[in-house]
C-alpha positions as CSV (number, residue, x, y, z in Angstrom):
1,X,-14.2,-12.1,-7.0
2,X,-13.0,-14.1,-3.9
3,X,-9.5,-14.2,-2.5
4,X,-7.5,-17.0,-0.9
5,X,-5.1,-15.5,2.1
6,X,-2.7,-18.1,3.0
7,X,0.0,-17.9,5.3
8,X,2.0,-21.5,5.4
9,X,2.8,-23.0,8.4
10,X,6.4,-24.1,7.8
11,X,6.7,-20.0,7.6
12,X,6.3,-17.2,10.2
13,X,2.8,-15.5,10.2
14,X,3.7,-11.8,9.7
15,X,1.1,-9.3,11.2
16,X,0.7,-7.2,8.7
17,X,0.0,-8.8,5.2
18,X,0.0,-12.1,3.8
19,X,2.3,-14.6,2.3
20,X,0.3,-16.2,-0.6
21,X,-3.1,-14.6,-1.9
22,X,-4.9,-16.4,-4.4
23,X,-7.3,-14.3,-6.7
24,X,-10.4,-15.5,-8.8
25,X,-12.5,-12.8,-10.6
26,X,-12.4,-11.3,-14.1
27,X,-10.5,-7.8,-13.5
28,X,-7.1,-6.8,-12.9
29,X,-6.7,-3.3,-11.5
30,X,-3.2,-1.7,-11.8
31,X,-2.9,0.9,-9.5
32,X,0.4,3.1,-10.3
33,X,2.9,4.5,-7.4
34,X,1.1,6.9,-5.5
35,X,2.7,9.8,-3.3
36,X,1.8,12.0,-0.2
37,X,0.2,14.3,-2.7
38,X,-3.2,16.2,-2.6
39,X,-5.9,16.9,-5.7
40,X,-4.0,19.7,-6.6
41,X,-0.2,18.5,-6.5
42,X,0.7,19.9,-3.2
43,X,2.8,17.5,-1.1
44,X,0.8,16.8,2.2
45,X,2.8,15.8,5.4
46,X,6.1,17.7,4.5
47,X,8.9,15.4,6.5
48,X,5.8,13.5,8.3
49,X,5.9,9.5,7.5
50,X,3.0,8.7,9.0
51,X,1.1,11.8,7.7
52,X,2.7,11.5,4.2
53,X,2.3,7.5,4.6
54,X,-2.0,8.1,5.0
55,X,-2.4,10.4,1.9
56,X,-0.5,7.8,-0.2
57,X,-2.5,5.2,1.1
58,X,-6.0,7.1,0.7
59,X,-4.5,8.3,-2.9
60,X,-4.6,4.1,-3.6
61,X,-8.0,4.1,-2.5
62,X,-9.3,7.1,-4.6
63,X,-7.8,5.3,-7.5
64,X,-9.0,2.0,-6.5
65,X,-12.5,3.7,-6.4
66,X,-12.1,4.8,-9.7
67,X,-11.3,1.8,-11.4
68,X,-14.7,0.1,-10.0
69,X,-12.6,-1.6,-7.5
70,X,-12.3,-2.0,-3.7
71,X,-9.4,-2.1,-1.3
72,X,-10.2,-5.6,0.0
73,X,-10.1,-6.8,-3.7
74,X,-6.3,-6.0,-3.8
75,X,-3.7,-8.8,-3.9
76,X,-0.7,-7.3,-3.7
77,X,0.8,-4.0,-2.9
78,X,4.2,-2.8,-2.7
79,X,6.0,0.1,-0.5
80,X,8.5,2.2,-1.5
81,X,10.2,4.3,1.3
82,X,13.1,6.8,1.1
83,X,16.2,6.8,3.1
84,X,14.0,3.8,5.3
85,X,14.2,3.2,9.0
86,X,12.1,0.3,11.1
87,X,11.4,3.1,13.5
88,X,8.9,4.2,10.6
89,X,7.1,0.8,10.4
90,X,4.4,2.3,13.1
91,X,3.8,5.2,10.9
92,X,3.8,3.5,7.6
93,X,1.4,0.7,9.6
94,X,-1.1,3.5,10.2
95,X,-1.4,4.1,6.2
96,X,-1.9,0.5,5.5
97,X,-4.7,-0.2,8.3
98,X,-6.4,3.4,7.2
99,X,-7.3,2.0,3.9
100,X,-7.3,-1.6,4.4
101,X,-8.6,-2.3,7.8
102,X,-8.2,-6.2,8.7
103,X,-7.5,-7.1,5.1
104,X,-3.9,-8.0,4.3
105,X,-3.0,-7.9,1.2
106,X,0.8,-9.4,0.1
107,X,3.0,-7.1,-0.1
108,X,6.5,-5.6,-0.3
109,X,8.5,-3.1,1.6
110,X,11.9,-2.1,-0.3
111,X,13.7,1.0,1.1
112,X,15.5,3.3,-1.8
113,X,17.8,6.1,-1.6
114,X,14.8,8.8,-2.9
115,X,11.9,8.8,-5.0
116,X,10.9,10.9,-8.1
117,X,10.9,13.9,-5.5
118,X,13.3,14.4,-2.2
119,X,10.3,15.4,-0.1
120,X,8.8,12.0,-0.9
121,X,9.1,9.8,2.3
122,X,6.7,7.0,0.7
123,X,5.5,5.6,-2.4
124,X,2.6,2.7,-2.8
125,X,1.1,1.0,-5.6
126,X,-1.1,-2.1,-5.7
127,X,-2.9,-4.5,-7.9
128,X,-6.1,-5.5,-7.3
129,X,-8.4,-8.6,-9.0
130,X,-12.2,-7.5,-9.4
């Protein structure tokens, strides 16, 4: 699997995730929404973003590990945050570089009124080419 990060120059080069990535390999890996939520269902980080924003993140990871895959094969992610704020973007950051490091996957940030719960501050999920 090899991927292709390009950021064009006629566009600004964000910090944190790509513009384009181009995949090769064989496997697509759909990883579904995942919450601030530990092994057992309990919500971890109750009104915490940054807190909530790491277990969601690590929850993509445990998922990605499952499927055979790893978080620099992922192409895309997106981010789903409740009620959002740019003052969160810090905490939200910390989630992202916790799982991915250096890699930067595209990705997309959309703020909604809630999610499936109202403790829910963040939601991720992520596709990944293995």
């Amino acid at each position: 699997m090899s991927l292709e990060l390009i950021n064009p120059e006629d566009l600004l080069t964000p910090l944190e995730f790509t513009h384009v990535v181009v995949a090769t390999g064989t496997r697509l890996v759909f990883i579904a929404g995942q919450v601030a939520e530990d092994r057992h269902g309990a919500l971890v980080g109750v009104n915490d973003m940054e807190t909530q924003s790491r277990q969601a993140f690590a929850n993509v990871g445990r998922a990605l590990a499952a499927a055979g895959a790893r978080p620099d094969q992922v192409t895309k992610i997106t981010i789903f945050v409740a009620r959002f704020s740019r003052d969160e973007l810090p905490a939200i950051e910390a989630g992202r570089v916790a799982l991915f490091g250096e890699h930067k996957p595209a990705d997309s940030l959309v703020g909604v009124a809630a999610l499936s719960r109202p403790e829910y501050l963040i939601e991720v999920d992520a596709v990944a080419v293995a």
